[in-house]
DRENLUMVO-9432 format. One record per residue: residue in one letter; z, y, x of N, C-alpha, C in turn. Coordinates in Angstrom, 3 decimals, always signed. Last residue first. Layout:
N
miro:A, n_pz:Z, n_py:Y, n_px:X, ca_pz:Z, ca_py:Y, ca_px:X, c_pz:Z, c_py:Y, c_px:X;
...
***
This chain:
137
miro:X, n_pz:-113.308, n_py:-80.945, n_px:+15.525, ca_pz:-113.026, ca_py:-81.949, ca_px:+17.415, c_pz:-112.265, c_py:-80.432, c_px:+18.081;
miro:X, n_pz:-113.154, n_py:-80.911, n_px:+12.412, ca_pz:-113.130, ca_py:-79.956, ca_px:+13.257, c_pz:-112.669, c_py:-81.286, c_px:+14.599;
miro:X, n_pz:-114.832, n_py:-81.042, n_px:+8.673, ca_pz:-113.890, ca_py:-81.735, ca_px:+10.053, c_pz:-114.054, c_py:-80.942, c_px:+11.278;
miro:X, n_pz:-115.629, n_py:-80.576, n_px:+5.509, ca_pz:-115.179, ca_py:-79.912, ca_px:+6.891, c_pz:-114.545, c_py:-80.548, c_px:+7.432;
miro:X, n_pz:-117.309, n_py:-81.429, n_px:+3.083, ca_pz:-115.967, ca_py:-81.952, ca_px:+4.179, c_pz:-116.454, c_py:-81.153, c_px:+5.059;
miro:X, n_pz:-118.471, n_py:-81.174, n_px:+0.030, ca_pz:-118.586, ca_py:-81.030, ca_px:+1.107, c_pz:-117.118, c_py:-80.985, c_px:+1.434;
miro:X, n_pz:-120.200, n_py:-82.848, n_px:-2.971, ca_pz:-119.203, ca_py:-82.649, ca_px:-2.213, c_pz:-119.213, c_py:-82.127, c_px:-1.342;
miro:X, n_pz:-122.436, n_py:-82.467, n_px:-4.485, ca_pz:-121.351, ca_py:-82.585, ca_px:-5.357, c_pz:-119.936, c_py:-82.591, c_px:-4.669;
miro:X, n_pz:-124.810, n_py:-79.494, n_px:-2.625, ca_pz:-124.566, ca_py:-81.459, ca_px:-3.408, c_pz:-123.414, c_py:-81.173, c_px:-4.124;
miro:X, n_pz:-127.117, n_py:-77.902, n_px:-1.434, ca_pz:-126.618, ca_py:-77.754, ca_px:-3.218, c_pz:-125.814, c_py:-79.284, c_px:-2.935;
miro:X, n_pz:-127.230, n_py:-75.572, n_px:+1.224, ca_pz:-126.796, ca_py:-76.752, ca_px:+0.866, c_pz:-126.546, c_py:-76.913, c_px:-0.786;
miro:X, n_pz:-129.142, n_py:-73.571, n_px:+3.384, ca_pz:-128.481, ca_py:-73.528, ca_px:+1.965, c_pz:-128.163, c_py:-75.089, c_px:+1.775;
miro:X, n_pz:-129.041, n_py:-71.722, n_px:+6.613, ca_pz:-128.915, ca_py:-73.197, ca_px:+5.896, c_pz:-128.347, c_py:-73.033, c_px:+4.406;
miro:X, n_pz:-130.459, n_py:-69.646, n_px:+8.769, ca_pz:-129.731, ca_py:-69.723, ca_px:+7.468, c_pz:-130.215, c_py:-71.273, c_px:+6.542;
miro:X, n_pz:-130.816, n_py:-68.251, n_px:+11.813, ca_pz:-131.089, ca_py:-69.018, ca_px:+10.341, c_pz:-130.101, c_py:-69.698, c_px:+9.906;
miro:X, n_pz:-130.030, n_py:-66.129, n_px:+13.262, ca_pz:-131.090, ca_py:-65.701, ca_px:+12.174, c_pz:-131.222, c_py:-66.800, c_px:+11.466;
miro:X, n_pz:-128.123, n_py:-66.102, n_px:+15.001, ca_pz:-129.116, ca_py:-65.934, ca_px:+15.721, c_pz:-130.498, c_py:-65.992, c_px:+14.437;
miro:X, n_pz:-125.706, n_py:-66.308, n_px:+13.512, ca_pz:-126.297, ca_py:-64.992, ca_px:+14.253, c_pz:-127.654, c_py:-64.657, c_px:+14.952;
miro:X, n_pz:-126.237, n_py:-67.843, n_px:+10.353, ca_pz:-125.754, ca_py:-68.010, ca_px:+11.710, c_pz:-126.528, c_py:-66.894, c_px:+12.113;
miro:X, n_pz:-125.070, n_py:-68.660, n_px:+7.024, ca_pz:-125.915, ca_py:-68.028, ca_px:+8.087, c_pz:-125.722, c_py:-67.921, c_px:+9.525;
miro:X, n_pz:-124.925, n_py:-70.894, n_px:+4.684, ca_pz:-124.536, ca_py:-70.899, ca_px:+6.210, c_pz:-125.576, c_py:-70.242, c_px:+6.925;
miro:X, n_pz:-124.560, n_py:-71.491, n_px:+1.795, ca_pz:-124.834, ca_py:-70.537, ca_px:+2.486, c_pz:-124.534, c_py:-70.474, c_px:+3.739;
miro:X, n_pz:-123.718, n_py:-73.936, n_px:-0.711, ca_pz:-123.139, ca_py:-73.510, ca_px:+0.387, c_pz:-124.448, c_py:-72.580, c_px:+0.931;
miro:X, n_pz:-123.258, n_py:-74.296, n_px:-4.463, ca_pz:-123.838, ca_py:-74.394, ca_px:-3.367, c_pz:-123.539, c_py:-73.811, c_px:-2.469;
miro:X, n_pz:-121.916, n_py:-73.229, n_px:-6.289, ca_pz:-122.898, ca_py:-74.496, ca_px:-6.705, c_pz:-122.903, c_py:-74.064, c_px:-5.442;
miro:X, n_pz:-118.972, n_py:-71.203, n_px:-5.783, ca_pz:-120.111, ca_py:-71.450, ca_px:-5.402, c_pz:-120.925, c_py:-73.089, c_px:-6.017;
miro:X, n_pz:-116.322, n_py:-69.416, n_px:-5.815, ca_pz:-116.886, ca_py:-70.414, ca_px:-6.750, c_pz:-118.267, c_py:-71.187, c_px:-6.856;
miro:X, n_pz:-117.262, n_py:-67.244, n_px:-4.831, ca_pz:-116.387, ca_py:-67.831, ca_px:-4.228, c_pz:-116.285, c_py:-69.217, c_px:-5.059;
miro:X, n_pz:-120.980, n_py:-66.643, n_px:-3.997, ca_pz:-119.598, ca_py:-66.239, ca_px:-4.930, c_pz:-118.404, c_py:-67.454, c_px:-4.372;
miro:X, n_pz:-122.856, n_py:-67.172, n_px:-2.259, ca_pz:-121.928, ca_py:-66.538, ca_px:-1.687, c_pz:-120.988, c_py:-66.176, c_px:-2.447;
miro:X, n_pz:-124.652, n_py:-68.843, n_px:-3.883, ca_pz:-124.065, ca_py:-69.585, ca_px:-3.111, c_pz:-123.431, c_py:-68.437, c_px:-2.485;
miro:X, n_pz:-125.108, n_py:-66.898, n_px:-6.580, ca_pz:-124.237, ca_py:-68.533, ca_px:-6.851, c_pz:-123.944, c_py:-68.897, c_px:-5.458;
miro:X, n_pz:-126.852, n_py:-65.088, n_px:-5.229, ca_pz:-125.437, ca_py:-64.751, ca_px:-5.490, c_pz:-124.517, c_py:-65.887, c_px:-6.047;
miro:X, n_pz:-129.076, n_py:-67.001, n_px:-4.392, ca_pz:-128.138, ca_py:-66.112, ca_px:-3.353, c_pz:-126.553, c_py:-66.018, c_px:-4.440;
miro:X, n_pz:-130.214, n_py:-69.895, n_px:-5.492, ca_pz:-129.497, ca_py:-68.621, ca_px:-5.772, c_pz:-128.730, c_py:-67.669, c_px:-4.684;
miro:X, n_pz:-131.735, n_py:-72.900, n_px:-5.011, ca_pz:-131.043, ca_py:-71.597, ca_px:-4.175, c_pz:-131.060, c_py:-70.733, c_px:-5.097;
miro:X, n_pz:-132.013, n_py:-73.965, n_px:-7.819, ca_pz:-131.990, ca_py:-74.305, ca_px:-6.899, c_pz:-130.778, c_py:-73.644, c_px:-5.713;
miro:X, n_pz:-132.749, n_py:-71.658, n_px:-9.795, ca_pz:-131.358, ca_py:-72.538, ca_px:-9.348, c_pz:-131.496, c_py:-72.922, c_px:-8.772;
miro:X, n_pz:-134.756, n_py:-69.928, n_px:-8.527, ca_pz:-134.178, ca_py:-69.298, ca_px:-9.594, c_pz:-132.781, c_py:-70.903, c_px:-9.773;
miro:X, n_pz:-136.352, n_py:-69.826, n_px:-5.758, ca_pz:-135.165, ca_py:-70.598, ca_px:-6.118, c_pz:-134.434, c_py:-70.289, c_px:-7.190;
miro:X, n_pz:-138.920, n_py:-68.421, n_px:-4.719, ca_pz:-137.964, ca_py:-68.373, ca_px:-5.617, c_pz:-137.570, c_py:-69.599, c_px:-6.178;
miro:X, n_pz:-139.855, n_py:-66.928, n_px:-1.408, ca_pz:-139.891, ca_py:-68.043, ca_px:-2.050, c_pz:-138.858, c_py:-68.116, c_px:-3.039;
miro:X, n_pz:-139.957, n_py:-64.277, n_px:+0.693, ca_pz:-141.020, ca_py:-64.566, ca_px:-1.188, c_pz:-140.103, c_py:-65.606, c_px:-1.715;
miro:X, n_pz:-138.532, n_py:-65.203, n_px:+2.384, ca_pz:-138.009, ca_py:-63.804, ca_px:+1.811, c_pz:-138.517, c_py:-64.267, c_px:+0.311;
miro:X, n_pz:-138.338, n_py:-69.085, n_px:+2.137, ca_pz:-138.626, ca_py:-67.292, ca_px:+2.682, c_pz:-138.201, c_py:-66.810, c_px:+1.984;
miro:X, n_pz:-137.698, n_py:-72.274, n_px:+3.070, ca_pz:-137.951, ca_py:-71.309, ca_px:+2.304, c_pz:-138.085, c_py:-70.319, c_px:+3.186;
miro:X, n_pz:-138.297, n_py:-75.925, n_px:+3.128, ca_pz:-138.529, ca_py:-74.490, ca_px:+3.347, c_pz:-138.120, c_py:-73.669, c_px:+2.548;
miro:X, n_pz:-136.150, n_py:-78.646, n_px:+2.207, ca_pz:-137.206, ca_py:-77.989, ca_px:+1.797, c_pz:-137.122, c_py:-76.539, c_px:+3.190;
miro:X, n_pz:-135.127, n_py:-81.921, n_px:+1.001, ca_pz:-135.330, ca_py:-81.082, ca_px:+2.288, c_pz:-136.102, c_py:-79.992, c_px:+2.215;
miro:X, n_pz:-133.434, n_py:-84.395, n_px:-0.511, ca_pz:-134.470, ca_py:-82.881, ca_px:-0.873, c_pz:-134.314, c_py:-82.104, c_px:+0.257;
miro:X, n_pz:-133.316, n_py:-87.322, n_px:+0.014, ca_pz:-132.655, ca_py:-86.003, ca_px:+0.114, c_pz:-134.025, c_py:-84.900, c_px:+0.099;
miro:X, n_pz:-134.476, n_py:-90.234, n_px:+0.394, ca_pz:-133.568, ca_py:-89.446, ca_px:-0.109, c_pz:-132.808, c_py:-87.778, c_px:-0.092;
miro:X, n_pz:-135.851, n_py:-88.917, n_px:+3.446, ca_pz:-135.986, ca_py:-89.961, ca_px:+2.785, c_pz:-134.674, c_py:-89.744, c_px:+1.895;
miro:X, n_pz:-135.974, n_py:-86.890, n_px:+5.468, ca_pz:-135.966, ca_py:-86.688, ca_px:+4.417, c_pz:-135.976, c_py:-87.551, c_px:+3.536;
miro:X, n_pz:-135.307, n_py:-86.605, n_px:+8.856, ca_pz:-135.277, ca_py:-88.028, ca_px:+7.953, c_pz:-134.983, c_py:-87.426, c_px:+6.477;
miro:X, n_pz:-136.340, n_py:-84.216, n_px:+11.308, ca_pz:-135.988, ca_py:-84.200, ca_px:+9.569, c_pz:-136.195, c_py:-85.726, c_px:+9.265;
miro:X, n_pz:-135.817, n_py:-84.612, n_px:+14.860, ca_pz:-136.754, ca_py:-84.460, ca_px:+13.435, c_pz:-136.352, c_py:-84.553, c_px:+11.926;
miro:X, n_pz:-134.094, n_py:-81.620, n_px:+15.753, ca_pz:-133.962, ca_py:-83.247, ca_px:+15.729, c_pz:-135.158, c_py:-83.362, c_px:+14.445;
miro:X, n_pz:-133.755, n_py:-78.770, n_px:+15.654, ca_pz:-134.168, ca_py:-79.648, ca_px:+17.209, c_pz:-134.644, c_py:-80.703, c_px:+16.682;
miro:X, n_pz:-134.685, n_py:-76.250, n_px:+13.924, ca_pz:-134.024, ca_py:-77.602, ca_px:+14.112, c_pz:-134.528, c_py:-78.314, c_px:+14.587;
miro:X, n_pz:-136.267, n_py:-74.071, n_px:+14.390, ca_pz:-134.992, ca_py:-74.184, ca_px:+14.597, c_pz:-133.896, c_py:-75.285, c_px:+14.756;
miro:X, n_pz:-138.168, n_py:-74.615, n_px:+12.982, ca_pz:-138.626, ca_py:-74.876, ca_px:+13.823, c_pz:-137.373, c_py:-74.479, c_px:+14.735;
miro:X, n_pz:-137.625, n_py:-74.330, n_px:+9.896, ca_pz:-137.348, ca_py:-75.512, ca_px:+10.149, c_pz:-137.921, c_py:-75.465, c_px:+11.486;
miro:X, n_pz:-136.049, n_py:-71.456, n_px:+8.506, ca_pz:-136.725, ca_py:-71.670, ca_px:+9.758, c_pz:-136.578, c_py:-73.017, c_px:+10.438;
miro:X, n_pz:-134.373, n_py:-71.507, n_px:+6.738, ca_pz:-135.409, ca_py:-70.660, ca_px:+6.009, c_pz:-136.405, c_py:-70.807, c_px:+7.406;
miro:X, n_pz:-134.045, n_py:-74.732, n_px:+5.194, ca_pz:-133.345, ca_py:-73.685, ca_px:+6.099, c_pz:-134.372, c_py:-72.582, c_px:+6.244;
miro:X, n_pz:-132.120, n_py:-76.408, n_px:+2.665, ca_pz:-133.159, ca_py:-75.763, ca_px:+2.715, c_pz:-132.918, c_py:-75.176, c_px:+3.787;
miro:X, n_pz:-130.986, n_py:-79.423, n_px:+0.641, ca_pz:-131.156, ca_py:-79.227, ca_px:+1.622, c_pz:-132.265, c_py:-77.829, c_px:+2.066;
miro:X, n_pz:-129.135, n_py:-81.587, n_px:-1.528, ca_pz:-130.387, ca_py:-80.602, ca_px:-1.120, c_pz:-130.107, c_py:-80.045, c_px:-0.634;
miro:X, n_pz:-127.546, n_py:-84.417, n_px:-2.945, ca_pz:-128.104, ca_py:-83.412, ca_px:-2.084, c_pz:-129.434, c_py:-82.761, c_px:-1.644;
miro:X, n_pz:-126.123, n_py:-85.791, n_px:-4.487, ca_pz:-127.438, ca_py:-84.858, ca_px:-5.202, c_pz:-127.333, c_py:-84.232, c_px:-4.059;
miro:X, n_pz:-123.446, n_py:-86.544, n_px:-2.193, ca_pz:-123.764, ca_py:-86.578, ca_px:-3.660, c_pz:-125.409, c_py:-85.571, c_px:-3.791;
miro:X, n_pz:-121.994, n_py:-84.816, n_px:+0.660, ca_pz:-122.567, ca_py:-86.055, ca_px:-0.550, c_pz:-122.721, c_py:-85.397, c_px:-1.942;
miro:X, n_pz:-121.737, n_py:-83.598, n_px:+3.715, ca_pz:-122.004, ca_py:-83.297, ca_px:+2.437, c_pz:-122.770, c_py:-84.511, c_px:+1.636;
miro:X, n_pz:-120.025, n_py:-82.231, n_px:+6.289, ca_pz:-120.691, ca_py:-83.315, ca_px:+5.542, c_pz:-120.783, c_py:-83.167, c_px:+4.187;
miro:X, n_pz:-120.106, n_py:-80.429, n_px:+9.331, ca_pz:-119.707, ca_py:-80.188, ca_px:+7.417, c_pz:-121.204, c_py:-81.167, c_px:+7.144;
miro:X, n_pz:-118.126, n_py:-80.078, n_px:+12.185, ca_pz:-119.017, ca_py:-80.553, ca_px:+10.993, c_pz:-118.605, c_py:-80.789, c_px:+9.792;
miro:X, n_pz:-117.592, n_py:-78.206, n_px:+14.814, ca_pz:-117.348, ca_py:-78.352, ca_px:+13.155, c_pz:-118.389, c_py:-79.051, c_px:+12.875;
miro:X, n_pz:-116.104, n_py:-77.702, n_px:+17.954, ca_pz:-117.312, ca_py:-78.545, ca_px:+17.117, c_pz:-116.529, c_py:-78.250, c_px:+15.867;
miro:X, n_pz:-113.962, n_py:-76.813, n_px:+19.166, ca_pz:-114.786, ca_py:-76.662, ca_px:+20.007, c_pz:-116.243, c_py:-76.964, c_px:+18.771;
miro:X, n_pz:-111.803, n_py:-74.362, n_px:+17.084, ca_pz:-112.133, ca_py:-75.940, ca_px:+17.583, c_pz:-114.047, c_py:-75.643, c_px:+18.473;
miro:X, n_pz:-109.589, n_py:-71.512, n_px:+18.131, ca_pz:-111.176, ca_py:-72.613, ca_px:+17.250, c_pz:-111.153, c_py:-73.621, c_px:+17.946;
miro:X, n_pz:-108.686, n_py:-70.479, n_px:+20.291, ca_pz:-107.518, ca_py:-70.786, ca_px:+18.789, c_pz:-108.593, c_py:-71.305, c_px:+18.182;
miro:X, n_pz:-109.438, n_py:-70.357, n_px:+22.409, ca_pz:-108.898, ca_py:-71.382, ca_px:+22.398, c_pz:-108.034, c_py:-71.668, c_px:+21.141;
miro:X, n_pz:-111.782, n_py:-67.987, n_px:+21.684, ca_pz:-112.112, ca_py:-69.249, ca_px:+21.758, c_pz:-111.082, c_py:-70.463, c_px:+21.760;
miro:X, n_pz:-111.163, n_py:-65.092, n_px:+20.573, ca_pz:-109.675, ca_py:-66.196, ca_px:+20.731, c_pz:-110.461, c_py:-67.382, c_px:+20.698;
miro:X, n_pz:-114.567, n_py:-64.846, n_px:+19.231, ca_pz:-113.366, ca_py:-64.571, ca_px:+19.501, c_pz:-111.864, c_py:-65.197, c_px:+19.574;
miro:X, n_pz:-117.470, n_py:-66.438, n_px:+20.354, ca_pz:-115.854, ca_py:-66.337, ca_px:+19.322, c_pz:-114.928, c_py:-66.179, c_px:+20.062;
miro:X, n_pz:-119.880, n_py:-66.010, n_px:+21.595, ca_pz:-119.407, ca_py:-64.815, ca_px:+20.915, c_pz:-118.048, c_py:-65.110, c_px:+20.384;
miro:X, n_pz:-120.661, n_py:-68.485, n_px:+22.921, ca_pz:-119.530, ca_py:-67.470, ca_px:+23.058, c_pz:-119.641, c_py:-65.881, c_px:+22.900;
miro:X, n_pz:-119.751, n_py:-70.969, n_px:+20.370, ca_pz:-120.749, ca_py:-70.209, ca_px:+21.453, c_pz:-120.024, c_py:-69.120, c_px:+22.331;
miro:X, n_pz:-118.935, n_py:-74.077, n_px:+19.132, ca_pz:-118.771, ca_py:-72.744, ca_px:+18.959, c_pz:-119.205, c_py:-72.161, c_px:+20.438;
miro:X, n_pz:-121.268, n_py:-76.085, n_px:+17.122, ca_pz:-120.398, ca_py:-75.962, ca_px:+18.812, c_pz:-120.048, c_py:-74.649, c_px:+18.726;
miro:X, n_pz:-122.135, n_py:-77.933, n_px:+13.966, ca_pz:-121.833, ca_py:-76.922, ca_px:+14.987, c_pz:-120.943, c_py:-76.843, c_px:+16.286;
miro:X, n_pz:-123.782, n_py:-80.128, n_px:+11.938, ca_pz:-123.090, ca_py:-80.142, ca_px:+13.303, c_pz:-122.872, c_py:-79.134, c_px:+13.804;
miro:X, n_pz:-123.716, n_py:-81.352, n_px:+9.470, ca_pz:-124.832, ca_py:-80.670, ca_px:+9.813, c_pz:-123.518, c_py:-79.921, c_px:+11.198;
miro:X, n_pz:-124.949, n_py:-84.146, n_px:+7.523, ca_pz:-124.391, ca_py:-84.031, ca_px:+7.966, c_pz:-124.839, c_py:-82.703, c_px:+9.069;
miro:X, n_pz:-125.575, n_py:-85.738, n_px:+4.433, ca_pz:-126.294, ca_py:-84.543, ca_px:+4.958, c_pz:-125.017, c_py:-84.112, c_px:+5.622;
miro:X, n_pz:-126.079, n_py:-88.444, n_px:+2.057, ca_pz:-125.004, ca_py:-87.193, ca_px:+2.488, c_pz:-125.815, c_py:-86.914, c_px:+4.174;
miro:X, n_pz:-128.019, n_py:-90.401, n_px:+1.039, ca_pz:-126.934, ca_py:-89.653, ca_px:+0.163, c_pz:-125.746, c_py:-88.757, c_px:+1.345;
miro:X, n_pz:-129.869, n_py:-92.080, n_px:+2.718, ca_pz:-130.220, ca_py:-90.912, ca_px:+2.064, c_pz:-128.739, c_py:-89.988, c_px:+0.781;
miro:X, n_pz:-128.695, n_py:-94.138, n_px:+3.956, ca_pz:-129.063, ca_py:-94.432, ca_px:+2.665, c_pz:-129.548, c_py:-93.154, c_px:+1.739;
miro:X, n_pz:-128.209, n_py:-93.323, n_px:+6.272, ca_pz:-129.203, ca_py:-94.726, ca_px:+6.315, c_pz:-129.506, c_py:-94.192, c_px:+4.486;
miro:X, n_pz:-127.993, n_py:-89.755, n_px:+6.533, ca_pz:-127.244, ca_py:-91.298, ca_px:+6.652, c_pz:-128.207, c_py:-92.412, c_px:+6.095;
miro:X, n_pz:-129.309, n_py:-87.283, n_px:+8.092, ca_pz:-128.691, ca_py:-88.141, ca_px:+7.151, c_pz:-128.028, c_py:-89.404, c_px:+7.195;
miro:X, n_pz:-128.606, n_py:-84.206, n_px:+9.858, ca_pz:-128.842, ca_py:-85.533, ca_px:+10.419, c_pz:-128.405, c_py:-86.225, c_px:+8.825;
miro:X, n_pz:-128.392, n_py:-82.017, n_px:+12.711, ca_pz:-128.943, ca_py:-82.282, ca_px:+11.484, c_pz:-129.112, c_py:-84.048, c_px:+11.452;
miro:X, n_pz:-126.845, n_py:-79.758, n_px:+15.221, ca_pz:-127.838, ca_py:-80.871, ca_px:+14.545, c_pz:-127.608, c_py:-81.127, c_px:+13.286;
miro:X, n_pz:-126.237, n_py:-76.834, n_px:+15.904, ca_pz:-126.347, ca_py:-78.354, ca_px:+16.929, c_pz:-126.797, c_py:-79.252, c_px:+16.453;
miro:X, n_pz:-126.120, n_py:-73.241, n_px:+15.666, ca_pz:-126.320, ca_py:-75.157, ca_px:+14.567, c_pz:-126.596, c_py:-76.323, c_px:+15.940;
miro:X, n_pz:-122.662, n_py:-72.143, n_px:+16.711, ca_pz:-124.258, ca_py:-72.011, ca_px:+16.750, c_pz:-124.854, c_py:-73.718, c_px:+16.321;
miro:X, n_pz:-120.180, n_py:-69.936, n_px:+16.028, ca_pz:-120.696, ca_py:-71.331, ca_px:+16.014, c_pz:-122.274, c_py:-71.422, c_px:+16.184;
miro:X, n_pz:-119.192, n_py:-67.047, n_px:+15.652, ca_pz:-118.707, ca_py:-68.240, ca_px:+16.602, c_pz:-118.971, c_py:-69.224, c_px:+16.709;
miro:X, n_pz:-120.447, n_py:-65.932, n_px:+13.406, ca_pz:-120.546, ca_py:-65.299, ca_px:+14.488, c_pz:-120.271, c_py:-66.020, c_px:+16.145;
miro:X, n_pz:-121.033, n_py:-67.911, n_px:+11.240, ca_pz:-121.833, ca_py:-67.022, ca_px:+11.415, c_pz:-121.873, c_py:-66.360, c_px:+13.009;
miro:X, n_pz:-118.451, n_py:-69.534, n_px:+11.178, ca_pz:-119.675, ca_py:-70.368, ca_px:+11.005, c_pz:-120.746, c_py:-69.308, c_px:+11.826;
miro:X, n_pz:-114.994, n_py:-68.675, n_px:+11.679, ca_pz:-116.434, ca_py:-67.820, ca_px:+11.313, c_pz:-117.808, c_py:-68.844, c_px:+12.168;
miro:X, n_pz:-112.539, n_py:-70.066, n_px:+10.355, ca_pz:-113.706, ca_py:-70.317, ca_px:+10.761, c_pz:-114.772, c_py:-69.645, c_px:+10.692;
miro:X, n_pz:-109.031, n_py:-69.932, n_px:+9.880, ca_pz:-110.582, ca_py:-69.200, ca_px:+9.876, c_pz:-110.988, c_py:-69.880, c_px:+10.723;
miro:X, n_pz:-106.514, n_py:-71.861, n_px:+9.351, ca_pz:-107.382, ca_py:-71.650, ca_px:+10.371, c_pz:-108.701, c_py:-70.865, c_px:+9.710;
miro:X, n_pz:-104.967, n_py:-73.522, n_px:+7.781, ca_pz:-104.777, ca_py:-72.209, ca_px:+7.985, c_pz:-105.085, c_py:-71.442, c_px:+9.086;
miro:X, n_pz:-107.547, n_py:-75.141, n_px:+6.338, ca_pz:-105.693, ca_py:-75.372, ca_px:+6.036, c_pz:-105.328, c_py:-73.759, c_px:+6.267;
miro:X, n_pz:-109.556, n_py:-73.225, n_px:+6.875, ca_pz:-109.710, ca_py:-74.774, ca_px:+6.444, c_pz:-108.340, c_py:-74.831, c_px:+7.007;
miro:X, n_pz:-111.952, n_py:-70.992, n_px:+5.058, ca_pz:-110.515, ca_py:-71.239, ca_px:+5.760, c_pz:-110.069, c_py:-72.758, c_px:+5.372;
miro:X, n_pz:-115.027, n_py:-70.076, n_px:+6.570, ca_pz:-113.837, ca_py:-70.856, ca_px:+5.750, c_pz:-112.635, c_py:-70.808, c_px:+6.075;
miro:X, n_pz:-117.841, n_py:-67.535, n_px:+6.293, ca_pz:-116.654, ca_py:-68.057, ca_px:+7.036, c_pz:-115.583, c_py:-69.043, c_px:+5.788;
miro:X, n_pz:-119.958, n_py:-67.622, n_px:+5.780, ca_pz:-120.428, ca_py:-67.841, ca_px:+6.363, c_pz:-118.752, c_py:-68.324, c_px:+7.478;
miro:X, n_pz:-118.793, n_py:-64.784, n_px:+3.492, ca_pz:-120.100, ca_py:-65.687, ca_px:+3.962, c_pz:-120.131, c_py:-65.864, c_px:+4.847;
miro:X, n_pz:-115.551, n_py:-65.392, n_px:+2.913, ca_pz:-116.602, ca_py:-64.430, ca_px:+3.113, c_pz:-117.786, c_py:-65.192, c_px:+3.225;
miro:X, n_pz:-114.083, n_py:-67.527, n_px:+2.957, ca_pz:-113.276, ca_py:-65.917, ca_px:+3.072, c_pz:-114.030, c_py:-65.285, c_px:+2.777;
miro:X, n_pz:-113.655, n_py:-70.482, n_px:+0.780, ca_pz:-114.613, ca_py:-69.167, ca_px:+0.988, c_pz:-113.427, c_py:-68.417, c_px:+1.296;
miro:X, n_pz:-111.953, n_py:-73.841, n_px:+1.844, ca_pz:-112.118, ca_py:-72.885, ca_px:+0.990, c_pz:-112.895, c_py:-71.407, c_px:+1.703;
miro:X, n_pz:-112.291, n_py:-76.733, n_px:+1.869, ca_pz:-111.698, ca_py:-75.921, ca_px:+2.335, c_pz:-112.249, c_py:-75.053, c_px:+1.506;
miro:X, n_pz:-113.028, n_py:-79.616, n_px:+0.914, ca_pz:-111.539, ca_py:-79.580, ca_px:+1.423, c_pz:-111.500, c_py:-78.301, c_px:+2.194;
miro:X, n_pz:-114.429, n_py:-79.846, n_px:-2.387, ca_pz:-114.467, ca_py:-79.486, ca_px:-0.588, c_pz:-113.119, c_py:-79.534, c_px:-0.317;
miro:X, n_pz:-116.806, n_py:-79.816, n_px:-5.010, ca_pz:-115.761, ca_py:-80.463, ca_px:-4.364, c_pz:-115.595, c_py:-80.405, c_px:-2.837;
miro:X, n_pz:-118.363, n_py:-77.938, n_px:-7.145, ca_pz:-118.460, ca_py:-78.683, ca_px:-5.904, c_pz:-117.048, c_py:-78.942, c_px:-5.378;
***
């Protein structure tokens, strides 16, 4: 996969020379595709659990193209309705097996097929495509 930042840990990046903890300082704000079903845009605000709030950016979004797929393990978490048209959108659970698809240990190795975004308040976004961008407001 192709990205412009890079794994500290799960759920955190380092994007030039800034950490980003996704998990403890950001909470999900929206969801959203593009007219043509090829990239998956997925919006965070940082909350206030983050720590040194004025050294983070207020918003992150991480865009994502190419073969995209899409899973959150609690779709009643996401405010905005799902436009699944092109794009693999799915459920999952504890039971549900993703033998490639989702992989846990492929999306938290540092070398990852795929992204892992857990957040504090309990759900968890898996992403599989060919690219992802991090941008920061």
């Amino acid at each position: 996969m192709k990205r412009n930042f890079q794994f500290e840990g799960i759920s955190v990046v380092r994007w030039g020379d800034r950490f980003i903890d996704l998990h403890n300082a950001y909470d999900f704000e929206s969801f959203g595709t593009d007219l043509t079903g090829s990239e998956v845009t997925l919006s965070f605000t940082r909350n206030e659990h983050a720590i040194d709030p004025d050294e983070l950016p207020s918003k992150v979004t991480l865009s994502c193209m190419g073969n995209v797929r899409v899973a959150f393990n609690d779709l009643c978490e996401i405010a905005a309705p799902l436009d699944d048209e092109g794009i693999e959108i799915a459920y999952f659970d504890e039971g549900c097996d993703w033998p490639s698809f989702l992989n846990e240990e492929i999306a938290r190795s540092q070398e990852p097929l795929g992204l892992h975004v857990s957040l504090i308040n309990g759900l968890a976004i898996r992403v599989f495509c060919d690219e992802a961008t991090l941008d920061t407001q």
